[in-house]
C-alpha positions as CSV (number, residue, x, y, z in Angstrom):
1,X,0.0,0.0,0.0
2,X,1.0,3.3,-0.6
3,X,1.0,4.5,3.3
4,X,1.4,2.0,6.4
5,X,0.4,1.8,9.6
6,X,2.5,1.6,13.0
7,X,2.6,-1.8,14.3
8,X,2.5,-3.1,17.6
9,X,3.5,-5.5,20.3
10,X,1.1,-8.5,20.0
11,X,0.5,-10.9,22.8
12,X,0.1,-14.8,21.6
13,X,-2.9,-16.0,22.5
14,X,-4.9,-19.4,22.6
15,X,-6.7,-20.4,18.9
16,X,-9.4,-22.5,18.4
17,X,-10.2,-23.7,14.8
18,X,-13.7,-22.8,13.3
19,X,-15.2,-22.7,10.3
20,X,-13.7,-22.5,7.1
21,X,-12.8,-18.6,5.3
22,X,-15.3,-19.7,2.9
23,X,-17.9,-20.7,4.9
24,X,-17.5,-17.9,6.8
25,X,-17.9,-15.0,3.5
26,X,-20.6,-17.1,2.6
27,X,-22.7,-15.9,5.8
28,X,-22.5,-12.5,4.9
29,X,-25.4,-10.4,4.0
30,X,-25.6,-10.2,-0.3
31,X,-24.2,-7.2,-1.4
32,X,-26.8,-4.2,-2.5
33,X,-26.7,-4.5,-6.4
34,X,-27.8,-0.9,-6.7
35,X,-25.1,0.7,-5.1
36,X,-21.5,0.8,-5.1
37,X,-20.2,-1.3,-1.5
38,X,-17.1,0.9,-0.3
39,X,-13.8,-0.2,0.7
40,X,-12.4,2.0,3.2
41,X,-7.8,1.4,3.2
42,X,-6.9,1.8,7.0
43,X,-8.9,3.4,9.8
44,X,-6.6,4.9,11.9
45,X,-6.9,8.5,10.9
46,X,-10.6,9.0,11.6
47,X,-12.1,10.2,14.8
48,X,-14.8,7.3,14.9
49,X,-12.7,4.2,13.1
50,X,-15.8,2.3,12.9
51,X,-18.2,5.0,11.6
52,X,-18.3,3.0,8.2
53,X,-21.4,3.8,6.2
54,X,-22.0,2.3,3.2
55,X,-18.7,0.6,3.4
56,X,-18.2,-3.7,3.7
57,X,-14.0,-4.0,3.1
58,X,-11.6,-2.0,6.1
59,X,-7.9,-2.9,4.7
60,X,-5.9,-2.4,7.8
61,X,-8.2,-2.1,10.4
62,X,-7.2,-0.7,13.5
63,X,-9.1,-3.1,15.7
64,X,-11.4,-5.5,15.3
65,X,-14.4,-4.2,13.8
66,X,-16.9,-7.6,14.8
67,X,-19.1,-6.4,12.1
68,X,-21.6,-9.1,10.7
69,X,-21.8,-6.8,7.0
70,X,-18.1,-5.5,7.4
71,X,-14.8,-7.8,6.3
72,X,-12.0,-6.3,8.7
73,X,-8.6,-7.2,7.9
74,X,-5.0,-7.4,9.8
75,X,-2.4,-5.7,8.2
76,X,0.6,-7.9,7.4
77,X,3.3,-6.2,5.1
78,X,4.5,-9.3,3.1
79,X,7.8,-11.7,3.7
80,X,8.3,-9.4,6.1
81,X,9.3,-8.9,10.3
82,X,6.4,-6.6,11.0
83,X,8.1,-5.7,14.1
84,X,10.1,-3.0,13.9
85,X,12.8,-3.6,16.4
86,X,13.9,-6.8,14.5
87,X,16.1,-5.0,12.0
88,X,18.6,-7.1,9.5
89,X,21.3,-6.4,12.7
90,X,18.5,-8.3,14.6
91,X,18.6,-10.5,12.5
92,X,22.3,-11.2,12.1
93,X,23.0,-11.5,15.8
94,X,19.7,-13.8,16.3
95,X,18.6,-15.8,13.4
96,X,20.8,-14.7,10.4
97,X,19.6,-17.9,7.9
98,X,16.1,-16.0,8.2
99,X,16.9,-13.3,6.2
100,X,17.4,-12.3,2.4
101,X,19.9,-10.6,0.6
102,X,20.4,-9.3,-2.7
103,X,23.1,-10.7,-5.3
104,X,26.0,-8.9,-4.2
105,X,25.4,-10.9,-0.4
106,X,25.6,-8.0,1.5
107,X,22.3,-6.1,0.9
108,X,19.6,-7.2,2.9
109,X,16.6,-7.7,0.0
110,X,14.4,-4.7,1.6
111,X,12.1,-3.9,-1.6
112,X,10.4,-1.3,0.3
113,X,12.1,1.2,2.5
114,X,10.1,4.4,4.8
115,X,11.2,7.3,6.9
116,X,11.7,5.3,10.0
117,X,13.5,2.2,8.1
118,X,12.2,-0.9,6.9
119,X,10.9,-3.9,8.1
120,X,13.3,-7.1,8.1
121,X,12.8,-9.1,4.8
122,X,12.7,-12.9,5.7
123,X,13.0,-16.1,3.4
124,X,9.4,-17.2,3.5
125,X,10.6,-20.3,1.8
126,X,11.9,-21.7,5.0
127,X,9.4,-23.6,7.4
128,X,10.1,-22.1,10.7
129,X,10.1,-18.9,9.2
130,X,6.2,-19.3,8.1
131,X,5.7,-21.3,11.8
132,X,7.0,-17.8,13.4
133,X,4.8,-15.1,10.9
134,X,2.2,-17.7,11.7
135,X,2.2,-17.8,15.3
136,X,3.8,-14.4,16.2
137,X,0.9,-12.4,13.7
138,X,-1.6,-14.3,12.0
139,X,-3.1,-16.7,14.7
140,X,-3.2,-13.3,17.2
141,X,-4.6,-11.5,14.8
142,X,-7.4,-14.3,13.9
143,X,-7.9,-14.9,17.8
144,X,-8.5,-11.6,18.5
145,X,-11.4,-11.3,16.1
146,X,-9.9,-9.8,12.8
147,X,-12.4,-11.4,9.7
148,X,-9.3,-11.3,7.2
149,X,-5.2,-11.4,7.1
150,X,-4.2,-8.4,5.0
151,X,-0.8,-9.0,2.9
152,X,0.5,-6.2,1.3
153,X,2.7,-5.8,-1.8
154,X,2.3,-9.4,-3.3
155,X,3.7,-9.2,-6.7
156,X,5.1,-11.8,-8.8
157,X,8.4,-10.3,-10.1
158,X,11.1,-10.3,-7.8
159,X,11.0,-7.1,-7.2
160,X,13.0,-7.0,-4.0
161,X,16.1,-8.7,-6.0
162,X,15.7,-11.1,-3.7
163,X,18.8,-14.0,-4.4
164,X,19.8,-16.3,-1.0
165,X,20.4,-16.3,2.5
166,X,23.9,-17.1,4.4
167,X,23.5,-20.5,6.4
168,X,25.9,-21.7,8.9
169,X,28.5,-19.5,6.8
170,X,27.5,-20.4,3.5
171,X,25.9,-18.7,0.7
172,X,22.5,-20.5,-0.8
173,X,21.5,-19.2,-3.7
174,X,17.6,-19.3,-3.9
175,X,16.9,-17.1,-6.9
176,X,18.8,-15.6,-10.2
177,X,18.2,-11.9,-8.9
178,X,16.4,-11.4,-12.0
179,X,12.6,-9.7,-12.0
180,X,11.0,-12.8,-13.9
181,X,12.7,-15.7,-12.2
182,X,10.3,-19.5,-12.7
183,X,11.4,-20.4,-9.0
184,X,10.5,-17.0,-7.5
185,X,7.1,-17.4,-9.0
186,X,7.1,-20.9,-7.7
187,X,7.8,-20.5,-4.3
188,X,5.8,-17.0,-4.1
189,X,3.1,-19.3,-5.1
190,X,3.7,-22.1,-2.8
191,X,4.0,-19.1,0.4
192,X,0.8,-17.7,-0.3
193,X,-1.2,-21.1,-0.7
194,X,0.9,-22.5,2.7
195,X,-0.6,-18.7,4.7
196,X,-4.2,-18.7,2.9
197,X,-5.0,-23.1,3.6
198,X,-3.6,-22.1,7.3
199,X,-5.9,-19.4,7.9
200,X,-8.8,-20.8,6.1
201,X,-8.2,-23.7,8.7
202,X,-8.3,-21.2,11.5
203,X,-11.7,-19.5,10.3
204,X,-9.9,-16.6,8.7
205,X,-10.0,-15.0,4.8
206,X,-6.5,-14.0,3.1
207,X,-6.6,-10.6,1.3
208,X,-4.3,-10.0,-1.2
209,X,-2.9,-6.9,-2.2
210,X,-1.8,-8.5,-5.8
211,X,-0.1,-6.8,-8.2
212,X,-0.8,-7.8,-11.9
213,X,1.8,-8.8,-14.4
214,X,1.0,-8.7,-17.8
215,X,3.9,-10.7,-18.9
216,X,2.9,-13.6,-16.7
217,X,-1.4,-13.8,-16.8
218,X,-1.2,-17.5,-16.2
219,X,0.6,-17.1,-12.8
220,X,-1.3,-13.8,-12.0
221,X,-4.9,-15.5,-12.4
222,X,-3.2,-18.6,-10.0
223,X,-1.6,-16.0,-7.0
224,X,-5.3,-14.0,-7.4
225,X,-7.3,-17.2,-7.0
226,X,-5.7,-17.7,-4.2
227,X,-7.5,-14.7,-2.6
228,X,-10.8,-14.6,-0.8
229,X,-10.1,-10.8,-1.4
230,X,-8.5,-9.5,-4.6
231,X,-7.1,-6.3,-3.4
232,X,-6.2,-4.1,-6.9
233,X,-4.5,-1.2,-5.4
234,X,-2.9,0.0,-8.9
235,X,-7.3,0.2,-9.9
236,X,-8.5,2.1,-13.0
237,X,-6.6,5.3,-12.1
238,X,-3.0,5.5,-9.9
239,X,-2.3,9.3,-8.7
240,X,-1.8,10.4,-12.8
241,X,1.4,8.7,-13.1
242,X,0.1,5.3,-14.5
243,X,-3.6,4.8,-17.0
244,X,-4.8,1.3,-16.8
245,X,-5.7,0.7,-20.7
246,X,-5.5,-1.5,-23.5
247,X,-4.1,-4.9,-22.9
248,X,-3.7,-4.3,-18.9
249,X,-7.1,-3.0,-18.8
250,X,-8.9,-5.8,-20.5
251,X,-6.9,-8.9,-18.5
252,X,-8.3,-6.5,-15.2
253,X,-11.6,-7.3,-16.5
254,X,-11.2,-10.6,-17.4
255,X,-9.4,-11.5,-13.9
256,X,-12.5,-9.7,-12.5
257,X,-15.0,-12.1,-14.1
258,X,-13.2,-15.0,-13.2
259,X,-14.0,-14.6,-10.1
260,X,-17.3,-15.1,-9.5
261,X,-18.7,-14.0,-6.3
262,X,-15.3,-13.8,-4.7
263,X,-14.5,-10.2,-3.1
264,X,-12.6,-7.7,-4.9
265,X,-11.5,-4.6,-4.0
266,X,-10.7,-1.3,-6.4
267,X,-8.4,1.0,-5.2
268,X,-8.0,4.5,-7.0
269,X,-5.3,7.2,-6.9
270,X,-6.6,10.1,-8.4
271,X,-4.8,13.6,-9.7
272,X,-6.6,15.8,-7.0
273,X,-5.1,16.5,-3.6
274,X,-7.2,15.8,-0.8
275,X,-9.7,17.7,-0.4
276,X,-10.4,18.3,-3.5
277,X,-12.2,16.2,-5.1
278,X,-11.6,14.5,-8.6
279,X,-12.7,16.2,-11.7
280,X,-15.7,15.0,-13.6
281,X,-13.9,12.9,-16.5
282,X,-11.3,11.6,-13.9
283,X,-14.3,10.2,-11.6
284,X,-16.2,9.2,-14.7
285,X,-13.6,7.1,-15.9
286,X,-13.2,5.2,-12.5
287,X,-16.9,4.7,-11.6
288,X,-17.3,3.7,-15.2
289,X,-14.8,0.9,-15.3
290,X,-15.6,-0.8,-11.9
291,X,-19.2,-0.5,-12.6
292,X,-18.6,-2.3,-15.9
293,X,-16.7,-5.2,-14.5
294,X,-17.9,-5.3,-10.9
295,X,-18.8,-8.9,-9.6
296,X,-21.1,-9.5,-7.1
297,X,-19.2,-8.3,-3.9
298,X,-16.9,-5.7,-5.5
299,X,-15.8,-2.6,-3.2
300,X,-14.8,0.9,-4.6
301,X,-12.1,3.1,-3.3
302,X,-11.1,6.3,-4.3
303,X,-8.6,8.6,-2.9
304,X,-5.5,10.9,-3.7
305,X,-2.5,9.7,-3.1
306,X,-1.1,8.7,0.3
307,X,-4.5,9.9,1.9
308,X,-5.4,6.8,3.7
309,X,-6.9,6.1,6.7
310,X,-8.9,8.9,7.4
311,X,-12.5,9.1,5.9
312,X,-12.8,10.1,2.3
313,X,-17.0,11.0,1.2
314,X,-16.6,12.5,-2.9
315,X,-20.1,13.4,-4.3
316,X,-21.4,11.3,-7.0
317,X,-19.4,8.3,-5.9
318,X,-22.9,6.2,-5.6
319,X,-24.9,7.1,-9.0
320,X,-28.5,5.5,-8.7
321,X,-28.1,3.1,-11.8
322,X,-30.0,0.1,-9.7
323,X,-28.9,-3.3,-10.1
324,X,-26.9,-4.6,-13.2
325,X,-29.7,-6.2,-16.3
326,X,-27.3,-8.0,-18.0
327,X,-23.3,-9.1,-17.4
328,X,-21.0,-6.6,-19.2
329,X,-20.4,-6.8,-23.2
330,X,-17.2,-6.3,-25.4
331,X,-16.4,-5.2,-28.5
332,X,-12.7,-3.7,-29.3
333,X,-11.7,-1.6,-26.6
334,X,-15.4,-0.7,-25.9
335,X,-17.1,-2.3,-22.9
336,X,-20.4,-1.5,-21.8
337,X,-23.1,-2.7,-19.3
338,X,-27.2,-2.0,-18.9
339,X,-28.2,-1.7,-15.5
340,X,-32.2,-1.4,-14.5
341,X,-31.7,2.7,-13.7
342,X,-28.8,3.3,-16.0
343,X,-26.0,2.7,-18.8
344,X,-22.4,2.3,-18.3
345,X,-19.9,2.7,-21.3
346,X,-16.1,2.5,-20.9
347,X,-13.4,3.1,-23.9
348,X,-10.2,1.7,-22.3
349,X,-7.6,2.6,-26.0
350,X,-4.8,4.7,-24.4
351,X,-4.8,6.2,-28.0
352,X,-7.9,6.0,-29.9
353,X,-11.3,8.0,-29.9
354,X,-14.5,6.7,-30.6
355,X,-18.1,7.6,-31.6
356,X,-20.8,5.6,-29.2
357,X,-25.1,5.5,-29.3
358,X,-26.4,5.0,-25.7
359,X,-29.4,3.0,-25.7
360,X,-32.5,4.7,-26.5
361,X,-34.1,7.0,-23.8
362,X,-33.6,10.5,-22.4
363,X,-30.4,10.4,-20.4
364,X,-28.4,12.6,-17.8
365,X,-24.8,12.3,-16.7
366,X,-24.1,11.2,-13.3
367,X,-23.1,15.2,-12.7
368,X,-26.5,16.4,-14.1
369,X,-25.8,17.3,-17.6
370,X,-28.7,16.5,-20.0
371,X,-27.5,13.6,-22.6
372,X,-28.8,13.1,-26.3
373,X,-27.4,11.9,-29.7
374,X,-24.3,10.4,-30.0
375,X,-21.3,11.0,-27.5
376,X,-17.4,10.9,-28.6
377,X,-15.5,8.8,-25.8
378,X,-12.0,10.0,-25.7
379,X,-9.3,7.9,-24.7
380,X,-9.2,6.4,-21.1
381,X,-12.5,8.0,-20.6
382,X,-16.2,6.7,-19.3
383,X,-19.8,7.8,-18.9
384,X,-22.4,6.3,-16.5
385,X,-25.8,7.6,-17.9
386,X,-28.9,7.4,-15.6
387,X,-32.3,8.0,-16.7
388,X,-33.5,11.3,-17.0
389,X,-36.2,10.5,-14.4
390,X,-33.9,8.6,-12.1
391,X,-31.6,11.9,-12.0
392,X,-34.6,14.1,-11.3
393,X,-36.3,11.9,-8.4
394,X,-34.0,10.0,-7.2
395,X,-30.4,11.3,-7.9
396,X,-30.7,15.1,-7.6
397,X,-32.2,15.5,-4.2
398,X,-30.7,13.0,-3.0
């Protein structure tokens, strides 16, 4: 995730096994077909952390929410120490085959550093490794009533130029150093199966914030379905630097259909800094694309960058456009969907313009501007269309 949260001391305590992560999402309440669920990515900036309207996804939670409509979920920063005071010196002194260095065998495989440091990277590759995440966070966690296990920064390159850990004074080579590597996509695999079949046994969901690679789709549709949450932090839209189009674009949607009624979550960056909101095409473009592909529990997030954790409410984020009529259509880099209230068109080209007919009807934009004829959809762009008399009754007073 973009922003992190402080971590803390946690006490182990007893577990006892209970229905499966499965079982358990099943009991939740359908999701509301003519809205748009929230997700809301760590609580720990807002005055009242569980104040949560309209939202069913907390990433991060600061505490357990015990919400029977809410997923909560412990944060757990990935191959990681998530205490801070175990630093690679820690490390060296106390368990020094536990953690992971780069190629040249000096530099501790951090991937991610912050302004206080960086957490400890470990080899998750090695069983008593796994036994000590498992027993020193996730069980704790699960125990103390979190619905979900959080990992963060699960990507299938080897980003972190990870390459082999020094035991008993010898160097083991793990990986080639390389980004695409077979057996770092192998073992990241086997890592994340090992954690999610251990806290399915314990009751728990896995949340994955998965990254996807383009260059490996195969792999990237196995690590996803290994999630009872698909986290998508890079979304629709990341902070300007980054449009999701074209070929990314359409293997999003396709890893979105796949899943059925599995959770997944759409986090957005926009251009705007907080407060402000984001400007009408921005927001369009966003709302368009999730409500073109969203399953049936998909969560919506959308905020400027590094603005998590405190509450975030932009106007039109909800437009009235009722439940989905049909499952989303395709043609060329159009995709479009008819809902009961309303029409949702998305051109994903990063380079090409085209000329669309909205169904017939008299039709406002989800901003209130009076819709007729046909529209040109730019580039990365969308429109959600409701109704005329949806916008007037039910939409502009609202």
């Amino acid at each position: 995730m973009k922003r992190k949260i402080k971590s803390t001391a946690i006490v182990a305590l007893s577990l006892i096994v209970i229905s499966p992560a499965l079982a358990q999402q099943d009991k939740l309440a359908p999701e509301v077909m003519d809205r748009i669920p929230k997700a809301q990515i760590f609580n720990n900036r807002m005055a009242s952390p569980t104040n949560l309207p309209d939202v069913g996804f907390v990433w991060g939670a600061k505490t357990p929410l015990r919400s029977s409509s809410v997923v909560d979920s412990f944060y757990y920063p990935n191959q990681r120490d998530l205490n801070r005071t175990h630093t690679a010196d820690w490390y060296k002194a106390n368990q020094p085959s536990w953690i992971t260095y780069q190629c040249d065998r000096q530099t501790p495989s951090y991937g991610y550093t912050y302004a206080w440091g960086a957490y400890a990277p470990l080899d998750t590759s090695n069983p008593d490794v796994r036994q000590y995440l498992l027993k020193t966070y996730i069980e704790p966690a699960l125990a103390k009533g979190y619905r979900a296990i959080a990992f963060d920064n699960v990507a299938l390159p080897n980003t972190d130029k990870r390459c082999g850990v020094w035991h008993d004074g010898k160097w083991v080579q793990l990986f080639s150093g390389q980004s695409r590597d077979p057996a770092y996509t192998a073992q990241k695999l086997d890592y994340i199966g090992w954690f999610a079949k251990e806290i399915h046994q314990r009751g728990g969901q896995i949340a994955l914030n998965a990254k996807v690679d383009p260059y490996q789709p195969a792999q990237t549709k196995a690590l996803i379905d290994l999630a009872d949450i698909w986290v998508d932090e890079g979304g629709f839209s990341d902070s300007c630097n980054h449009r999701v189009v074209d070929n990314i674009w359409h293997l999003k949607r396709d890893l979105i259909q796949s899943r059925g009624n599995r959770a997944f979550v759409s986090i957005n960056y926009t251009c705007m800094t907080s407060p402000t909101p984001p400007d009408n095409a921005e927001l369009s473009w966003i709302v368009a694309s999730f409500l073109v592909n969203r399953n049936n529990r998909s969560y919506l997030a959308v905020l400027s960058h590094k603005d998590s954790g405190r509450w975030v409410a932009y106007p039109n984020l909800d437009p009235p456009v009722g439940a989905p009529s049909e499952a989303s259509q395709l043609r060329g880099t159009l995709a479009w969907r008819n809902y009961q209230k309303g029409y949702v068109i998305v051109n994903f080209s990063g380079s090409e313009s085209t000329t669309v007919q909205p169904p017939p009807g008299n039709w406002h934009d989800m901003f209130g501007q009076s819709i007729s004829g046909s529209i040109e959809l730019k580039p990365r762009s969308g429109l959600v269309l409701l109704r005329t008399q949806e916008y007037i009754h039910g939409w502009k007073h609202s």
